[in-house]
PDB file of N, CA, C and O in Angstrom:
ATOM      1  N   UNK A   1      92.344 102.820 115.903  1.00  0.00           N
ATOM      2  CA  UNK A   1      91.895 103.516 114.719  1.00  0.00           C
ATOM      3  C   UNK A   1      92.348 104.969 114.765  1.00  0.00           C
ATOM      4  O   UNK A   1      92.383 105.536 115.857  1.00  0.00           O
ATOM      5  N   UNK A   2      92.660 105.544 113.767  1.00  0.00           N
ATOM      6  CA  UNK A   2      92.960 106.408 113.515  1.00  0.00           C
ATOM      7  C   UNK A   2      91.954 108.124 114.791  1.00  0.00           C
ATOM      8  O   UNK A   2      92.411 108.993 115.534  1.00  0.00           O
ATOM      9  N   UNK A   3      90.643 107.761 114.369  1.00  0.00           N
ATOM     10  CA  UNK A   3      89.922 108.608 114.928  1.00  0.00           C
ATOM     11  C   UNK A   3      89.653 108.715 116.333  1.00  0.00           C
ATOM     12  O   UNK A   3      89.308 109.768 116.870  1.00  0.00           O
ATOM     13  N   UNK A   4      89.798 107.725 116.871  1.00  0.00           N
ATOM     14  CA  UNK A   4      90.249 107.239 118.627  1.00  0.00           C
ATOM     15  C   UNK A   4      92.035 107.832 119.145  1.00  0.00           C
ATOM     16  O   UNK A   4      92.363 108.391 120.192  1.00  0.00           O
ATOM     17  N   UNK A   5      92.834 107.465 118.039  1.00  0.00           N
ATOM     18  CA  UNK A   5      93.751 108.409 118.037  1.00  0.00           C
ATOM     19  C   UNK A   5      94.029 109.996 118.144  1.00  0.00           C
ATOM     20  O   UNK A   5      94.995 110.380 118.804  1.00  0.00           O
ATOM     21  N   UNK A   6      93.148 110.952 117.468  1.00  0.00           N
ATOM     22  CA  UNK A   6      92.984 112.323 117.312  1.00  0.00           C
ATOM     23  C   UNK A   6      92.068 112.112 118.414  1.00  0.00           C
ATOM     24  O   UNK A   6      93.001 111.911 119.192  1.00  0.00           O
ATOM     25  N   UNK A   7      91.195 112.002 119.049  1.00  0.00           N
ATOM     26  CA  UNK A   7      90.086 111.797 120.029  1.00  0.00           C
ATOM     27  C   UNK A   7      91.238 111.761 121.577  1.00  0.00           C
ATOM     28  O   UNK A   7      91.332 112.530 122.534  1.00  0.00           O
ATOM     29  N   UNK A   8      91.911 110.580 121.236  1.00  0.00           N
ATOM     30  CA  UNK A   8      93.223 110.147 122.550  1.00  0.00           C
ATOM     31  C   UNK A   8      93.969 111.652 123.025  1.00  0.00           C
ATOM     32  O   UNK A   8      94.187 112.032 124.175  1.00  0.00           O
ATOM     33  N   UNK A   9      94.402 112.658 121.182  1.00  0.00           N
ATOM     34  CA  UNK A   9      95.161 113.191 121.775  1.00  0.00           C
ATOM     35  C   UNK A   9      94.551 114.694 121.919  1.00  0.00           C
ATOM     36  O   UNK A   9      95.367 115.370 122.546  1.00  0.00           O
ATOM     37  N   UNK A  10      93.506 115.386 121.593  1.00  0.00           N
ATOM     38  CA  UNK A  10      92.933 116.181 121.544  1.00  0.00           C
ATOM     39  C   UNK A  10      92.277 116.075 123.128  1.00  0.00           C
ATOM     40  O   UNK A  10      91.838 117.208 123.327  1.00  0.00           O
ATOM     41  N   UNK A  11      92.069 115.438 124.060  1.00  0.00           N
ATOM     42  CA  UNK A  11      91.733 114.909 125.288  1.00  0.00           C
ATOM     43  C   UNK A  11      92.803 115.709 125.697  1.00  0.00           C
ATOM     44  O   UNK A  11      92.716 116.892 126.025  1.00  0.00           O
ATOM     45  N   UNK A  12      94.000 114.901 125.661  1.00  0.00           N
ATOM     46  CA  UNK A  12      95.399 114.944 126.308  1.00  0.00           C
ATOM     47  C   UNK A  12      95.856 116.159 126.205  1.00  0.00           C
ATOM     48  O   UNK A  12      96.411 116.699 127.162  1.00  0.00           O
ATOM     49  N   UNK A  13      95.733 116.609 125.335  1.00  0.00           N
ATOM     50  CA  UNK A  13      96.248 118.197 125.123  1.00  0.00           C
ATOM     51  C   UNK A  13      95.107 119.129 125.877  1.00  0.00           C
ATOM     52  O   UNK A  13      95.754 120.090 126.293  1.00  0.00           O
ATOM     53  N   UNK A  14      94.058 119.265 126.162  1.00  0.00           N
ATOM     54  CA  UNK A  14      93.019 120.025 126.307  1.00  0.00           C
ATOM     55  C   UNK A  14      92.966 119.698 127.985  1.00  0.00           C
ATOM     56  O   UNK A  14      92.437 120.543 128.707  1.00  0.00           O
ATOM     57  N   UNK A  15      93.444 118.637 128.497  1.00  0.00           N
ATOM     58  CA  UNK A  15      93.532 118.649 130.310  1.00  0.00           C
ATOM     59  C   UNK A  15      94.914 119.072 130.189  1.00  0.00           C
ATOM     60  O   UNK A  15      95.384 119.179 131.322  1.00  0.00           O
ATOM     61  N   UNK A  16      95.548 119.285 129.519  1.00  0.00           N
ATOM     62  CA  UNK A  16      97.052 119.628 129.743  1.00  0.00           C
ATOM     63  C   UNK A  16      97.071 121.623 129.675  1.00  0.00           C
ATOM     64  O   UNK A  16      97.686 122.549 130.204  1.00  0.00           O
ATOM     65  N   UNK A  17      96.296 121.476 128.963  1.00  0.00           N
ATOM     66  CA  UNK A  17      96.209 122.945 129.034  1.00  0.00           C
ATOM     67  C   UNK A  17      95.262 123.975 129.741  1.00  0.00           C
ATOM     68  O   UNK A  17      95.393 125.191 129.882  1.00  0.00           O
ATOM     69  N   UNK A  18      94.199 123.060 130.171  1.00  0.00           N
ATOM     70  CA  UNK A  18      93.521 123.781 131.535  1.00  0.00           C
ATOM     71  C   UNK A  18      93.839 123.311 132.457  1.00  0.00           C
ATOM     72  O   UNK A  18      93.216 123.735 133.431  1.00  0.00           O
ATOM     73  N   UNK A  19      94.677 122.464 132.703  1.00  0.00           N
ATOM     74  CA  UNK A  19      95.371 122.371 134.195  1.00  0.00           C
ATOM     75  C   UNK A  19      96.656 123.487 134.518  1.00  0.00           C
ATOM     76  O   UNK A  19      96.821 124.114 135.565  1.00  0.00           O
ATOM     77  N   UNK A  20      97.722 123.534 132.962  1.00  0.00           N
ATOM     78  CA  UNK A  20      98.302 124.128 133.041  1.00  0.00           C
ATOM     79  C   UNK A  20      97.806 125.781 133.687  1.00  0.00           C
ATOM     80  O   UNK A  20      98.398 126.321 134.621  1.00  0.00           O
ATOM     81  N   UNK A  21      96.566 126.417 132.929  1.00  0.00           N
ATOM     82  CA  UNK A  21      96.222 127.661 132.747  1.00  0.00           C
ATOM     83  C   UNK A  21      95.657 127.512 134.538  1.00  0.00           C
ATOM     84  O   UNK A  21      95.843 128.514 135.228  1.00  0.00           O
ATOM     85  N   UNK A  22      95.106 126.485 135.096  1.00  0.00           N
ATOM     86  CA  UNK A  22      94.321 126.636 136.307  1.00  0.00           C
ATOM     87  C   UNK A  22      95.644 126.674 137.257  1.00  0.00           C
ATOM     88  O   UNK A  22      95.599 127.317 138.305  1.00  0.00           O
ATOM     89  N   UNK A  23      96.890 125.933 136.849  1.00  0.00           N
ATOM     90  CA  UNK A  23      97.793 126.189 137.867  1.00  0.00           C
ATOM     91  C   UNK A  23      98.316 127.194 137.764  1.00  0.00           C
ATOM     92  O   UNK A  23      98.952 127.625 138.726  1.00  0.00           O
ATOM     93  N   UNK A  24      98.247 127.824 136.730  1.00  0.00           N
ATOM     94  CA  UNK A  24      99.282 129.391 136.513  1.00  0.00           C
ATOM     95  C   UNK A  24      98.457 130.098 137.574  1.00  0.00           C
ATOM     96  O   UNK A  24      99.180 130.509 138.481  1.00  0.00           O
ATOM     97  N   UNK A  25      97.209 130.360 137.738  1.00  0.00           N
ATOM     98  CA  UNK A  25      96.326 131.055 138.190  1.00  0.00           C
ATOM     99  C   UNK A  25      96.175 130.922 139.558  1.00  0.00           C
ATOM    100  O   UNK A  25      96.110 131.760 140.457  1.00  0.00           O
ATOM    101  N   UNK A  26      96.134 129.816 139.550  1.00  0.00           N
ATOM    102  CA  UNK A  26      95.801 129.466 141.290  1.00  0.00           C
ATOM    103  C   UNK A  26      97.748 129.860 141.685  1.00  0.00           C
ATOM    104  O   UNK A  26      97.991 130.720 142.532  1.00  0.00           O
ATOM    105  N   UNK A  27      98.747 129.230 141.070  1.00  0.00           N
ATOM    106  CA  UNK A  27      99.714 129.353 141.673  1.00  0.00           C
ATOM    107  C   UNK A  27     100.248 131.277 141.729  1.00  0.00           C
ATOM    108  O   UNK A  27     101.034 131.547 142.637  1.00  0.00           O
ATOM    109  N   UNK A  28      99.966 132.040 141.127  1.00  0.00           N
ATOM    110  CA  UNK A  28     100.309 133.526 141.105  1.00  0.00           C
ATOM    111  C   UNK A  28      98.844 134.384 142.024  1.00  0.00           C
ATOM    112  O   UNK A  28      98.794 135.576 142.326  1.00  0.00           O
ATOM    113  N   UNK A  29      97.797 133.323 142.293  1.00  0.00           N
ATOM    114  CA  UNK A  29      96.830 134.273 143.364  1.00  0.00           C
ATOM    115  C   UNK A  29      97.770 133.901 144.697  1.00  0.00           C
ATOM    116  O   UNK A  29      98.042 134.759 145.536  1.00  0.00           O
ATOM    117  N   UNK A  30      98.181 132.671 144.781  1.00  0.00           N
ATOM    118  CA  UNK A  30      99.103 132.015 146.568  1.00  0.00           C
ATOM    119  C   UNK A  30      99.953 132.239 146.249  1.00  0.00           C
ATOM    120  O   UNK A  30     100.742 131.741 147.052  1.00  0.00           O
ATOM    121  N   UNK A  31     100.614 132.860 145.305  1.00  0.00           N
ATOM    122  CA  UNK A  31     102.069 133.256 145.158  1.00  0.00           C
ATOM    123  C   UNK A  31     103.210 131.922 146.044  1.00  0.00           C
ATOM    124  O   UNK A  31     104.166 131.827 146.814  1.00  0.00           O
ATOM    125  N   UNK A  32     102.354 131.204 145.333  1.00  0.00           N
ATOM    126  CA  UNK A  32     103.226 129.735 145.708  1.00  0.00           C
ATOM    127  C   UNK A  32     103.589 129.002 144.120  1.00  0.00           C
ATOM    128  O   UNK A  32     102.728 128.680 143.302  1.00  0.00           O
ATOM    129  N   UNK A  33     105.097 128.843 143.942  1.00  0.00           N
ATOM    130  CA  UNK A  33     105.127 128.412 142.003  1.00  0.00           C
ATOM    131  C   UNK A  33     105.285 126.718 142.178  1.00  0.00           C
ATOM    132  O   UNK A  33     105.494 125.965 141.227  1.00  0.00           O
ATOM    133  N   UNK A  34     105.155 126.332 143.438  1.00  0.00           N
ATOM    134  CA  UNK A  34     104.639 124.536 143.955  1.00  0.00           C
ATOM    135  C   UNK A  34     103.502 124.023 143.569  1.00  0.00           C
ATOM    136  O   UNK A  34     103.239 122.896 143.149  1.00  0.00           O
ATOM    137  N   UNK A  35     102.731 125.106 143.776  1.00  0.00           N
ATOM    138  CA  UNK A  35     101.314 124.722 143.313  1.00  0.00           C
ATOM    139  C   UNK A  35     100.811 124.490 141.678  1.00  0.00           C
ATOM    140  O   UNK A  35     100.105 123.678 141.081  1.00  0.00           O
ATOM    141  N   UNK A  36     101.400 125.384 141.425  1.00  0.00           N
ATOM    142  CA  UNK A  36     101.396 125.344 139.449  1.00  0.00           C
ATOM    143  C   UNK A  36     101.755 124.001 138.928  1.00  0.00           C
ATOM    144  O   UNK A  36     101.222 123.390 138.002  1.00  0.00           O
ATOM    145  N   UNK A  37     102.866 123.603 139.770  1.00  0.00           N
ATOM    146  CA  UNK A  37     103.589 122.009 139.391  1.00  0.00           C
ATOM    147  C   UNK A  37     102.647 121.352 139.764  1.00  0.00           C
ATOM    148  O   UNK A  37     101.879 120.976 138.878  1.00  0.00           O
ATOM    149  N   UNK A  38     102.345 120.969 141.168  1.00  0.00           N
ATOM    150  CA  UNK A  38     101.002 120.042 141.560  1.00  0.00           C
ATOM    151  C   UNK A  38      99.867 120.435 140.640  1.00  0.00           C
ATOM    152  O   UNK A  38      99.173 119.422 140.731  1.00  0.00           O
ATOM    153  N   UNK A  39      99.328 121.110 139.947  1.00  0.00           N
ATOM    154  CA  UNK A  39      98.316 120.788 139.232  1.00  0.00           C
ATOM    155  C   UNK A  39      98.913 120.066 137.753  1.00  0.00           C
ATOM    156  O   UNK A  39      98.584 118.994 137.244  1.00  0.00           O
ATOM    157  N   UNK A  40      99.970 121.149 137.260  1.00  0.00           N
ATOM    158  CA  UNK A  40     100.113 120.833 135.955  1.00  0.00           C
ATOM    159  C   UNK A  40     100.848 118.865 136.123  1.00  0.00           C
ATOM    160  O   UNK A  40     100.880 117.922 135.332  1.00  0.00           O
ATOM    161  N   UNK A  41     101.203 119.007 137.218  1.00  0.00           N
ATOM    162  CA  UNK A  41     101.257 117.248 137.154  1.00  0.00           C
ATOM    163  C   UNK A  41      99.774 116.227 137.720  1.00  0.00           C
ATOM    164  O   UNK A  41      99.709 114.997 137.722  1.00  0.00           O
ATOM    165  N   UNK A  42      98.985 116.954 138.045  1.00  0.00           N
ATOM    166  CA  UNK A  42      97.583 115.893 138.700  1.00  0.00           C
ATOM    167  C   UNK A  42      96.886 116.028 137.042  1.00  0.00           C
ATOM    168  O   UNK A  42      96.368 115.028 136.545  1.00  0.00           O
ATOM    169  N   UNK A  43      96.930 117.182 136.370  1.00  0.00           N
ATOM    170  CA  UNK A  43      96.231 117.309 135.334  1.00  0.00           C
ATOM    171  C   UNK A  43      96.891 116.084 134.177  1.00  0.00           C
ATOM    172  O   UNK A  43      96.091 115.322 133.634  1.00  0.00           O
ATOM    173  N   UNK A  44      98.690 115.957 133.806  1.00  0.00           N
ATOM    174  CA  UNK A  44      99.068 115.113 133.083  1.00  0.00           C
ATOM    175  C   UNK A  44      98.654 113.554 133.552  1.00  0.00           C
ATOM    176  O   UNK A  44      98.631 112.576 132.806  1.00  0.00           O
ATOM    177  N   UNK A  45      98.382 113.576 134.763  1.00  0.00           N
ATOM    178  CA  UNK A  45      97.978 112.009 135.484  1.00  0.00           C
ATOM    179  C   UNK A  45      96.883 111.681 135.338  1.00  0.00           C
ATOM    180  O   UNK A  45      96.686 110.474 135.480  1.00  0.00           O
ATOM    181  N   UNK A  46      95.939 112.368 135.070  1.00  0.00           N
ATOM    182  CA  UNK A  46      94.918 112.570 134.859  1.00  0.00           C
ATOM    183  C   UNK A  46      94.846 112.075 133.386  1.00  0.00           C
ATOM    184  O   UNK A  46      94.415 110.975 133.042  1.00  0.00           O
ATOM    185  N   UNK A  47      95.213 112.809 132.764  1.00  0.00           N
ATOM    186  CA  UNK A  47      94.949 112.882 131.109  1.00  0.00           C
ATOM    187  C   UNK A  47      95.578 111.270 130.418  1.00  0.00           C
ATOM    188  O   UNK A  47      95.103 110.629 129.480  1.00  0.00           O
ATOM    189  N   UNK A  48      96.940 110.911 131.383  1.00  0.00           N
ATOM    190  CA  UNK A  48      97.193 109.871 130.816  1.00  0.00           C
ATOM    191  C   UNK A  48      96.320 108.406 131.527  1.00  0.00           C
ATOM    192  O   UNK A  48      96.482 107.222 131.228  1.00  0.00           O
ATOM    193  N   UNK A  49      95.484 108.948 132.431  1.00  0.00           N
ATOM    194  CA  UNK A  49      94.795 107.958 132.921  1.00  0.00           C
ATOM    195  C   UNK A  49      93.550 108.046 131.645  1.00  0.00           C
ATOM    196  O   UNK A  49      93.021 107.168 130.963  1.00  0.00           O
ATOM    197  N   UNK A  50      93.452 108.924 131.678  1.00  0.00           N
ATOM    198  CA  UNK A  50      92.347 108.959 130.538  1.00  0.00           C
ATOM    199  C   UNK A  50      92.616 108.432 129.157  1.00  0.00           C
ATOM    200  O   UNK A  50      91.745 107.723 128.652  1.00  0.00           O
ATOM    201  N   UNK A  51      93.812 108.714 128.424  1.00  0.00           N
ATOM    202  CA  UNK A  51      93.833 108.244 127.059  1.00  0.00           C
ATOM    203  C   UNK A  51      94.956 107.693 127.088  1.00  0.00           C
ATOM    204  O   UNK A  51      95.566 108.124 126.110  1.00  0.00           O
ATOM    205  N   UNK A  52      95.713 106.843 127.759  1.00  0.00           N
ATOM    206  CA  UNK A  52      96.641 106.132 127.519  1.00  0.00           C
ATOM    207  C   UNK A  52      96.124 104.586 127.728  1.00  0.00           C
ATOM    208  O   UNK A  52      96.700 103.928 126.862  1.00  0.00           O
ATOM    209  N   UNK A  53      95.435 103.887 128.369  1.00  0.00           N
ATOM    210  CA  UNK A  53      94.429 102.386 128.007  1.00  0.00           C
ATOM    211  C   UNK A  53      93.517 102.827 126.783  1.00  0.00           C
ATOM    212  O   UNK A  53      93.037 103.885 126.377  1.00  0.00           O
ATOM    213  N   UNK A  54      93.515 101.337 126.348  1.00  0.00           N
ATOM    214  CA  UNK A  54      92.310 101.318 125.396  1.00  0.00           C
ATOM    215  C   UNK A  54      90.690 101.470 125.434  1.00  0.00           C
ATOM    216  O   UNK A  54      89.952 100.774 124.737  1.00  0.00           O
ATOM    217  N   UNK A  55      90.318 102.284 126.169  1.00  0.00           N
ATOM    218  CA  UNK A  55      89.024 102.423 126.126  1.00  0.00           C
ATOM    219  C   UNK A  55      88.206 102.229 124.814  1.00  0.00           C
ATOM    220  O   UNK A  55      88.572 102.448 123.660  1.00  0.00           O
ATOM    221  N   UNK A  56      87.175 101.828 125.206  1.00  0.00           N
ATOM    222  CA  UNK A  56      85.975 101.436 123.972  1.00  0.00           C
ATOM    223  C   UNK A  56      85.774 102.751 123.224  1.00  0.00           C
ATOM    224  O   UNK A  56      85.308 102.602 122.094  1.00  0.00           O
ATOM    225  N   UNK A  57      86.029 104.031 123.610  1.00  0.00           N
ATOM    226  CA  UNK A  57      85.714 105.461 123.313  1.00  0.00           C
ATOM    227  C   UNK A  57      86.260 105.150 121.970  1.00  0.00           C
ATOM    228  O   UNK A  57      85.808 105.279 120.832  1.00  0.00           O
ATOM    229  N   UNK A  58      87.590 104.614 122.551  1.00  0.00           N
ATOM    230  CA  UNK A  58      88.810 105.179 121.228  1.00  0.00           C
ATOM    231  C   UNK A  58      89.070 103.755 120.011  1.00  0.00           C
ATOM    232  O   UNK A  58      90.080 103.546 119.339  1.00  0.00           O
ATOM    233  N   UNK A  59      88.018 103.094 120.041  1.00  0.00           N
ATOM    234  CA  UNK A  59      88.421 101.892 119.194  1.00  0.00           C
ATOM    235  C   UNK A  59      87.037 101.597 118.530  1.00  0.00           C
ATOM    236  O   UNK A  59      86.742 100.423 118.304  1.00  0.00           O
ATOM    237  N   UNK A  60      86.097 102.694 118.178  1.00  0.00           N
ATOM    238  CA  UNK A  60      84.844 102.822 117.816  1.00  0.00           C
ATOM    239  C   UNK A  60      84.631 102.338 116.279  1.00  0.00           C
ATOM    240  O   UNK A  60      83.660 101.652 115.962  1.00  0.00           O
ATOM    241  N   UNK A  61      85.856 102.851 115.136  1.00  0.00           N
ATOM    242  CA  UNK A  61      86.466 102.428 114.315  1.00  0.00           C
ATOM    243  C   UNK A  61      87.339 101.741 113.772  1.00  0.00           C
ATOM    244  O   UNK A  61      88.003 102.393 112.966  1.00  0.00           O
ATOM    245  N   UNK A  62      87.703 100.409 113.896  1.00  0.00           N
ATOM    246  CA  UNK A  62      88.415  99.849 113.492  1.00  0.00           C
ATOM    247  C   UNK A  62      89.197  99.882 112.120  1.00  0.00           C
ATOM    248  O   UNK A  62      88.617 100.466 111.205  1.00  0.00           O
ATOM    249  N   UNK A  63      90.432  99.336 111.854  1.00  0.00           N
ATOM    250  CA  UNK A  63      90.693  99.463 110.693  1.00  0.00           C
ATOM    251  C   UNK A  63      90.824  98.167 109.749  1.00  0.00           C
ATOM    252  O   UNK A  63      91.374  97.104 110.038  1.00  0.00           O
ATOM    253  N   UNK A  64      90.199  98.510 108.580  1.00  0.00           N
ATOM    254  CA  UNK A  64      90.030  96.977 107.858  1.00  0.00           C
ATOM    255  C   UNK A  64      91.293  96.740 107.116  1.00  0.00           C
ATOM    256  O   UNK A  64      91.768  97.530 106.300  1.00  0.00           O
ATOM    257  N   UNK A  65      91.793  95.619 107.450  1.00  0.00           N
ATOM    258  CA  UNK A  65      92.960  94.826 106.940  1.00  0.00           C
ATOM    259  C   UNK A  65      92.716  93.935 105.924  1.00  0.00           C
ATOM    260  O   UNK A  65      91.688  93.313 105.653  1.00  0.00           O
ATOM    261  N   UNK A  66      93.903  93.956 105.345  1.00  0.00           N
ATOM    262  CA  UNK A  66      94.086  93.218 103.965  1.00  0.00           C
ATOM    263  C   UNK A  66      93.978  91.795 104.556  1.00  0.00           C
ATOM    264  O   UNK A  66      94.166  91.476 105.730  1.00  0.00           O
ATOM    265  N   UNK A  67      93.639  91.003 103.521  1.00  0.00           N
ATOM    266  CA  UNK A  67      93.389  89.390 103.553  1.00  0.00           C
ATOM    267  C   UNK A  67      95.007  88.847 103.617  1.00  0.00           C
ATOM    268  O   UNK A  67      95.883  89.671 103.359  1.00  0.00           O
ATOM    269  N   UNK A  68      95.300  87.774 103.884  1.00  0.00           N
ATOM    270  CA  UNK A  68      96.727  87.511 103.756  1.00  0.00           C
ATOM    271  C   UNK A  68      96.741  86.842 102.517  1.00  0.00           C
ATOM    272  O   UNK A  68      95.946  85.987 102.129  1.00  0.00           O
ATOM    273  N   UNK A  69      97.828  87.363 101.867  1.00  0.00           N
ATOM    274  CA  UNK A  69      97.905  86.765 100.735  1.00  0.00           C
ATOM    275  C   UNK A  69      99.263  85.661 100.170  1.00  0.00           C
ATOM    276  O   UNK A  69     100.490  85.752 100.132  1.00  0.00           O
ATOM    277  N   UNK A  70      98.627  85.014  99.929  1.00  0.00           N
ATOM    278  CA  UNK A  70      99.942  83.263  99.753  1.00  0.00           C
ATOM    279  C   UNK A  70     100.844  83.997  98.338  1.00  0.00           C
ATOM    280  O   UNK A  70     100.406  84.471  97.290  1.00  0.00           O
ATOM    281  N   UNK A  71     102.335  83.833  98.876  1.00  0.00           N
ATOM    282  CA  UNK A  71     103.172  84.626  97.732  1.00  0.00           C
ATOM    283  C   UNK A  71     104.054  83.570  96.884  1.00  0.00           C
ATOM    284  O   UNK A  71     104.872  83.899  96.024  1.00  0.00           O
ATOM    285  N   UNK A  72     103.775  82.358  97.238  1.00  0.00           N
ATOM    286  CA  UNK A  72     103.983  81.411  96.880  1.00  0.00           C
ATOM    287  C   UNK A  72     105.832  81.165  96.674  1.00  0.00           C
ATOM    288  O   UNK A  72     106.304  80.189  96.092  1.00  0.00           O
ATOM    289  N   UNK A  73     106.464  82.021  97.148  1.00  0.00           N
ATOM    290  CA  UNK A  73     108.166  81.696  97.806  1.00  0.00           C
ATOM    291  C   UNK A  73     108.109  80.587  98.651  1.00  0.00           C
ATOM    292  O   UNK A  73     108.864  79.664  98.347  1.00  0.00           O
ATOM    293  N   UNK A  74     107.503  80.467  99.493  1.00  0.00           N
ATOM    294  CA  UNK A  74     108.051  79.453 100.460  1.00  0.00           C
ATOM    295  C   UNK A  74     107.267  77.839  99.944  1.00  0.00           C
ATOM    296  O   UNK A  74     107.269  77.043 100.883  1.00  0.00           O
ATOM    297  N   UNK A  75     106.691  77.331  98.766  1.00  0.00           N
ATOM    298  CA  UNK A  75     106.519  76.131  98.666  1.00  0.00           C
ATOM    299  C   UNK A  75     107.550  76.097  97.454  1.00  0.00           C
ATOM    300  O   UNK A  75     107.110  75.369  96.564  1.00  0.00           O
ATOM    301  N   UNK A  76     108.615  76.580  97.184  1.00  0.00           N
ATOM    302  CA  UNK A  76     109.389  76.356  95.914  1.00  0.00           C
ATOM    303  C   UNK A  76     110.143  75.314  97.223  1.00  0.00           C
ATOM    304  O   UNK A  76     109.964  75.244  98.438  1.00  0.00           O
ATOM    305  N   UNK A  77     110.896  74.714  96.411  1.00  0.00           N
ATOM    306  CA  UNK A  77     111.375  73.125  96.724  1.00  0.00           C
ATOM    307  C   UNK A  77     113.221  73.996  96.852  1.00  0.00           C
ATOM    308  O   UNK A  77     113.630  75.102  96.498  1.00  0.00           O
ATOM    309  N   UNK A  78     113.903  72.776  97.544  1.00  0.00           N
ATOM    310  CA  UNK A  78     115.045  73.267  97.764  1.00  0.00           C
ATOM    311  C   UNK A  78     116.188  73.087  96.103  1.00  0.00           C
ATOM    312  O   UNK A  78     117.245  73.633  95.791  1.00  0.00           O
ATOM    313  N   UNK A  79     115.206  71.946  95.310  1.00  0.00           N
ATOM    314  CA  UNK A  79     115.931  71.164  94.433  1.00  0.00           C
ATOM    315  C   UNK A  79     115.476  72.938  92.998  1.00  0.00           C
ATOM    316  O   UNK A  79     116.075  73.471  92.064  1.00  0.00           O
ATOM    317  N   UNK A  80     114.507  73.088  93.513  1.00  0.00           N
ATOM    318  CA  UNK A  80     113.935  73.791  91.888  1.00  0.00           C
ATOM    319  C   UNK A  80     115.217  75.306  92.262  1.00  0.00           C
ATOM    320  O   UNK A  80     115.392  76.089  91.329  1.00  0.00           O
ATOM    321  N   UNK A  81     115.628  75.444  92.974  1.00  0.00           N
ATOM    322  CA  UNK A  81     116.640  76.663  93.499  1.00  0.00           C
ATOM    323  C   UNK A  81     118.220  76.269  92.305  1.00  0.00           C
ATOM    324  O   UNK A  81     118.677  75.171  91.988  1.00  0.00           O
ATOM    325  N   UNK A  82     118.589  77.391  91.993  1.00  0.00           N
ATOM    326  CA  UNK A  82     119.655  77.148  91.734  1.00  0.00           C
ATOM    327  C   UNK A  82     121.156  77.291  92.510  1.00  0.00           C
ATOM    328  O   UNK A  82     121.407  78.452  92.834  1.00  0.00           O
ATOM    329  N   UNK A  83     121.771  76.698  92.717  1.00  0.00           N
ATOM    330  CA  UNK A  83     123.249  76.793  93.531  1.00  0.00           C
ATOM    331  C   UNK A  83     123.716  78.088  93.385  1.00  0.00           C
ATOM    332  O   UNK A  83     123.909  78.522  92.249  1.00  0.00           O
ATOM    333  N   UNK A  84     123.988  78.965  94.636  1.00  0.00           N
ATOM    334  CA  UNK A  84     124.767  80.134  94.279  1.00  0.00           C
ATOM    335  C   UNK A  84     126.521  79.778  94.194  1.00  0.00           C
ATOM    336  O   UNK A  84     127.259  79.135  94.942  1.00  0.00           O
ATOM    337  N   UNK A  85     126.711  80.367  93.186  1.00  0.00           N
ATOM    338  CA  UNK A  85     128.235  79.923  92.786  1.00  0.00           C
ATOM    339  C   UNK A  85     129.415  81.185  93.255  1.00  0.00           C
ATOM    340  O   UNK A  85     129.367  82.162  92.507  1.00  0.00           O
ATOM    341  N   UNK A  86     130.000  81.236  93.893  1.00  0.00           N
ATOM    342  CA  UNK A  86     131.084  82.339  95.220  1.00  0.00           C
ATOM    343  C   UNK A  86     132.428  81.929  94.100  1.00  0.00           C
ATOM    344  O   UNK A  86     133.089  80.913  93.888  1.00  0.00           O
ATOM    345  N   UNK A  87     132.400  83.236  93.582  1.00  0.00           N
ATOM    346  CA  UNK A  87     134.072  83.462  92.655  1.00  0.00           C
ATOM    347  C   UNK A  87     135.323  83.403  93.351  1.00  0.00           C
ATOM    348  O   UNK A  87     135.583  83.650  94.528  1.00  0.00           O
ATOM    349  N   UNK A  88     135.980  83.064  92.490  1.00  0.00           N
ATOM    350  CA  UNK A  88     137.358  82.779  93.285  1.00  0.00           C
ATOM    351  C   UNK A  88     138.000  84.501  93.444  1.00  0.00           C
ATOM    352  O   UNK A  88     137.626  85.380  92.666  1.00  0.00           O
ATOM    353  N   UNK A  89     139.050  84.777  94.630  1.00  0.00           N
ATOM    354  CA  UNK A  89     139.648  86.211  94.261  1.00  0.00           C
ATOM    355  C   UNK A  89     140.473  85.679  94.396  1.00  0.00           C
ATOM    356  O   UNK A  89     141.577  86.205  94.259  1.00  0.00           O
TER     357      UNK A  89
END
């Protein structure tokens, strides 16, 4: 559903960006720029562990689908068809 969607990615963006901001920080106090990567990647592993399966969170709303509807093409008969006729060049 749509709202499990914005929910999925508003998650995803929001550990992406305090991991990012916690690795900038932690990595320029150790003046180590390894560390910035190890978070800003535990934080994306994280986030896609979180909203990339279908959790029940994100499927709270379903979306209602159309009925199928009979279009009645496929019971026309082969005989009620007319012959396509291919011009001479």
């Amino acid at each position: 559903d749509y709202k499990g969607q914005k929910l999925a990615e508003q998650i995803f963006q929001g550990i992406i960006l305090v991991s990012a901001v916690i690795g900038f920080i932690y990595g320029y106090i150790t003046e180590q720029f390894g560390w910035t990567v190890y978070i800003v990647m535990a934080g994306f592993a994280l986030s896609c562990l979180l909203t990339l399966p279908p959790w029940p969170m994100y499927r709270r709303n379903p979306l209602k689908w159309l009925p199928v509807q009979e279009s009645g093409t496929e019971e026309k008969k082969a005989t009620d068809r007319k012959p396509k006729r291919h011009s001479k060049s």
